[in-house]
N, C-alpha and C positions, 0 to 999 in steps of 0.2 A: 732926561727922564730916566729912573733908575729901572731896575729889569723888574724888579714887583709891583710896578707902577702899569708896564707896561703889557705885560701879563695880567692882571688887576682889568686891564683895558680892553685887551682880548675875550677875557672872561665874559666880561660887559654884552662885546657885540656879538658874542655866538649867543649870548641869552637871547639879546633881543633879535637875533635872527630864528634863535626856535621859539620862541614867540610868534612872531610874524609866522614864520610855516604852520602853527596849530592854529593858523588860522584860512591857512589854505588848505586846512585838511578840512576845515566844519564847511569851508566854503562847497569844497566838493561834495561833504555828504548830505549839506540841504539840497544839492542839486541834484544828488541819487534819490532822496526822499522825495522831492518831487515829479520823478520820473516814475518812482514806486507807486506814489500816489494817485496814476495813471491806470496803475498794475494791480493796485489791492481790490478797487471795486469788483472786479471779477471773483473774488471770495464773499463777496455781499450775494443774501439770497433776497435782500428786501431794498425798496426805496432808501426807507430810512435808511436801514444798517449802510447803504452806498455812500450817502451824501456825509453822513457823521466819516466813518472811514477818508471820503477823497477830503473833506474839512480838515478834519486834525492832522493827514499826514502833509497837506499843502502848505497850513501854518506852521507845523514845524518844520517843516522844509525853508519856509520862507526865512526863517527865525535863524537857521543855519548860514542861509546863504549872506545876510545881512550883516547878522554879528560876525560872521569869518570874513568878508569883504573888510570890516570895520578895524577887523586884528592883523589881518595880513596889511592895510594900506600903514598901520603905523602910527603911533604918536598920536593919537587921538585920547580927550579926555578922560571918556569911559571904557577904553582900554580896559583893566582893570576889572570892571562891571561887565564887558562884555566874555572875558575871560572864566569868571563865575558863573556868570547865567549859563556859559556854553558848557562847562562842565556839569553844572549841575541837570540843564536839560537833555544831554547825553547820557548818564547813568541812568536813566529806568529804559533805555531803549539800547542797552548793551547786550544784545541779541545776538549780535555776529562780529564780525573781526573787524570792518570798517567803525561802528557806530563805540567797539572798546578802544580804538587806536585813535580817536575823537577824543574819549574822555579822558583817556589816560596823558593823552598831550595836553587837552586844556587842563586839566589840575595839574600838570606839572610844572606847564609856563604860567599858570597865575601864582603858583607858589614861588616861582624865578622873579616873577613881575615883583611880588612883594621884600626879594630881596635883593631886589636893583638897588645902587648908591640912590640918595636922597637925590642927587642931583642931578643924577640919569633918571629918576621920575620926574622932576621937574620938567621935562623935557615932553612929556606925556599930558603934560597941564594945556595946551594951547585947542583951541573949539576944531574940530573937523569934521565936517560934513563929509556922508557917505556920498560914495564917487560910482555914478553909473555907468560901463560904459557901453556903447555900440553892441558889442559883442553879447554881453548881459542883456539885453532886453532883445535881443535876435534868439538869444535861447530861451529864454523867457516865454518868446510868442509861441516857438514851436513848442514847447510844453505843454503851452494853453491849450494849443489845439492838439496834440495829441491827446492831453486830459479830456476835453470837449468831447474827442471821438468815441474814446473810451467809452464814457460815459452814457452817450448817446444809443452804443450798440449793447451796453448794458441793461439800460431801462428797456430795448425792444426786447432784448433775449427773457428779463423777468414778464413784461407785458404776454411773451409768450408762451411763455411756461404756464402763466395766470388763467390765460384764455384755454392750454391743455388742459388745464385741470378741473376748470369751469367744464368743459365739455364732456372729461369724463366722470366727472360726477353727475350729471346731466343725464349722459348715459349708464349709470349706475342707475338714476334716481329711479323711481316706484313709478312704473306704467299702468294709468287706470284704463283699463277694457273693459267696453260697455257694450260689445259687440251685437248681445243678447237682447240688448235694449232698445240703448240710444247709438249702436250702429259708430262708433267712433272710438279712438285708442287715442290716447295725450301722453307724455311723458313730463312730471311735476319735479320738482327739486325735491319735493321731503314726501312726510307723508300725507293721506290723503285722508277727507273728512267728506263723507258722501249723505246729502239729504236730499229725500225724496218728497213731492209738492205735486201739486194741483189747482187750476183756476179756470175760471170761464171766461171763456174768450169768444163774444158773438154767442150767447148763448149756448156755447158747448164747453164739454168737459176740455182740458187739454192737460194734460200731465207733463211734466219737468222737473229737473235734478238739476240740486247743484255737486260740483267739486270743488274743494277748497284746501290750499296749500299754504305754507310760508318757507322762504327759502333760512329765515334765521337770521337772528342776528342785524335786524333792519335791512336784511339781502331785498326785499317784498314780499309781497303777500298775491299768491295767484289762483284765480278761479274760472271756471268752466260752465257756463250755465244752458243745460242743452232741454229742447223743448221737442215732441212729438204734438203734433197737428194731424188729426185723424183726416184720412183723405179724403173721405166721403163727403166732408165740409171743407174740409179749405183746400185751394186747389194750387201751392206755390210750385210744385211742382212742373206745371202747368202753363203758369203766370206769363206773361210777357216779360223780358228782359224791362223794359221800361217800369212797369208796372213791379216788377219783384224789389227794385234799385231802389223805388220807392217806400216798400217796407223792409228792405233792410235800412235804410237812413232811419225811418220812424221806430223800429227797434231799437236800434245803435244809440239816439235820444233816449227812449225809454231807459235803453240801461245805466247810462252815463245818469240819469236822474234818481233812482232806483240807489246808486251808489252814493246820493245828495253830493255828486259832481257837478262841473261846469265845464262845459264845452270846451277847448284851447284849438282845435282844430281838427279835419278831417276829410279823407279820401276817399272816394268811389275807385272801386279797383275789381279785378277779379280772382279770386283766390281756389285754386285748381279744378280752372275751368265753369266756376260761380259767380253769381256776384256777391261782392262783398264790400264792407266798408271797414277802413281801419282810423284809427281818432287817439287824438291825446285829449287828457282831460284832469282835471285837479278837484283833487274834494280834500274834506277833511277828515282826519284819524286821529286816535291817543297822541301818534308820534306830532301834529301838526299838520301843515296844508303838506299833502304830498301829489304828485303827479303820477298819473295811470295812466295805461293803453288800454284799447279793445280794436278786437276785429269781429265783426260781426256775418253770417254768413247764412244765406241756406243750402241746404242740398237735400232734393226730394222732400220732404212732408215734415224735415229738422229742420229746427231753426240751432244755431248757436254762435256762442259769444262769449270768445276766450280774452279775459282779463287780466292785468298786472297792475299792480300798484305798489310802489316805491320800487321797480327796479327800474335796470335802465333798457332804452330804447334795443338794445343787441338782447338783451336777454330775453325780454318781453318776445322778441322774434324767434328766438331760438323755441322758446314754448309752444310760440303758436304754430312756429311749421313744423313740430314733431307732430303734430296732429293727426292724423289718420284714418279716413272714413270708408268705415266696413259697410258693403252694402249687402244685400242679400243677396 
């Protein structure tokens, strides 16, 4: 064999060994990107933005790991293909010195690949299945679960922030005091819409107000409906515990009807130091069949009956127990 021949040959295997190596380079940057993609969720301020971020950067993590696996084993058919793909999916993510020292080796070794002797491609023609091995799917798993963890203490840390912010808006929101009146203070989400009413009850006058909020946005809708009962006629103040349990129940129906609800269920309870009754219930509105609370109460010669509809169970509570009853 003559010295150009042999040289000629040399040439050959140091191509197809920096081949092979630009493929050990992609193999280790899908495996940084997957560790990354561990790492990025914590620059997510929302669900979504999390899940899109730990998606994309997993699949092309994966997409690395695979085609470099594929180029570093050798002599497989899409060699070639997988050499293109990995350059070109490396250029829009040339951000730092691993992900350009990626690219800049697979467009070098695919341009080598295409000027292999015809015969040293030939050689690249024969079917190869990707090779997994042991080690690979042990790093693999801890991945997973480190991804997992991540992720897990992510959605608590936004769920928390959520729930801050719920509360101090809450506590921001517009305080109606009725002290003068109707003897009680609520805190609403937005603003407030206040009507004054009147009806007979047992042949006497009784006066009552409502309040009414929405928190926005399909958040719900919440109201206040508080009654004076002159005490010289009705005596709930007075009442027997048995006997009051009983018209708070028949109240707590009235309103839930009042609302053209339906009952779903409901609790005798006592609410600071009253009785009281709290009840889920569903009616209908523009939006469709939605689900409401109420708790219904008295205290001294008040009746009242703090309602929400379309929110949820926590929030409906957080209203009702800012509550607050001024007495003289």
């Amino acid at each position: 064999m003559s010295t150009d021949s042999i040289d000629a040959l040399e040439s050959v295997k140091k191509d197809i060994k920096r081949i092979r190596r630009s493929g050990s380079s992609a193999e280790i940057f899908g495996w940084a990107l997957l560790l990354f993609a561990a790492a990025v969720v914590w620059l997510s301020g929302t669900k979504a933005v999390l899940f899109i971020l730990f998606g994309v950067f997993t699949l092309v993590g994966l997409f690395f790991v695979c085609s470099g696996k594929y180029i570093k084993d050798g002599f497989g058919r899409k060699t070639k293909i997988a050499l293109l793909a990995t350059s070109v999916v490396a250029f829009p993510l040339c951000f730092g010195i691993l992900p350009i020292y990626v690219y800049i080796r697979s467009a070098d070794s695919y341009r080598k690949f295409k000027e292999l002797p015809d015969k040293i491609q030939l050689l690249f023609n024969k079917p190869k299945p990707l090779r997994i091995r042991v080690l690979n799917v042990i790093a693999l798993v801890c991945i997973v679960i480190i991804g997992a963890a991540s992720i897990v203490l992510k959605l608590d840390r936004i769920d928390t922030a959520a729930r801050q912010i719920s509360r101090s808006s809450v506590q921001s929101a517009p305080k109606v005091n009725t002290a003068a009146k109707y003897r009680f203070t609520i805190t609403f989400p937005g603003s407030v819409s206040e009507a004054d009413f009147t009806e007979k009850v047992s042949s006497h006058q009784v006066s009552y107000a409502s309040f009414s909020s929405t928190a926005g946005k399909g958040a719900g809708d919440y109201k206040v409906y508080a009654y004076h009962f002159p005490e010289t006629y009705f005596k709930y103040s007075s009442m027997p515990q048995a006997d009051l349990a009983a018209a708070v129940h028949k109240s707590l129906i009235a309103s839930v009807q009042g609302l053209h609800g339906v009952l779903a269920n409901s609790s005798p309870s006592t609410y600071t130091g009253h009785a009281s009754e709290d009840a889920e219930f569903t009616c209908q509105t523009f939006a469709g069949t939605r689900t409401g609370y109420i708790r219904v109460f008295y205290i001294d010669s008040y009746e009242y009956s703090v309602i929400a509809i379309g929110s949820s169970n926590d929030d409906f509570s957080n209203f009702a127990n800012s509550f607050r009853f001024k007495g003289i």
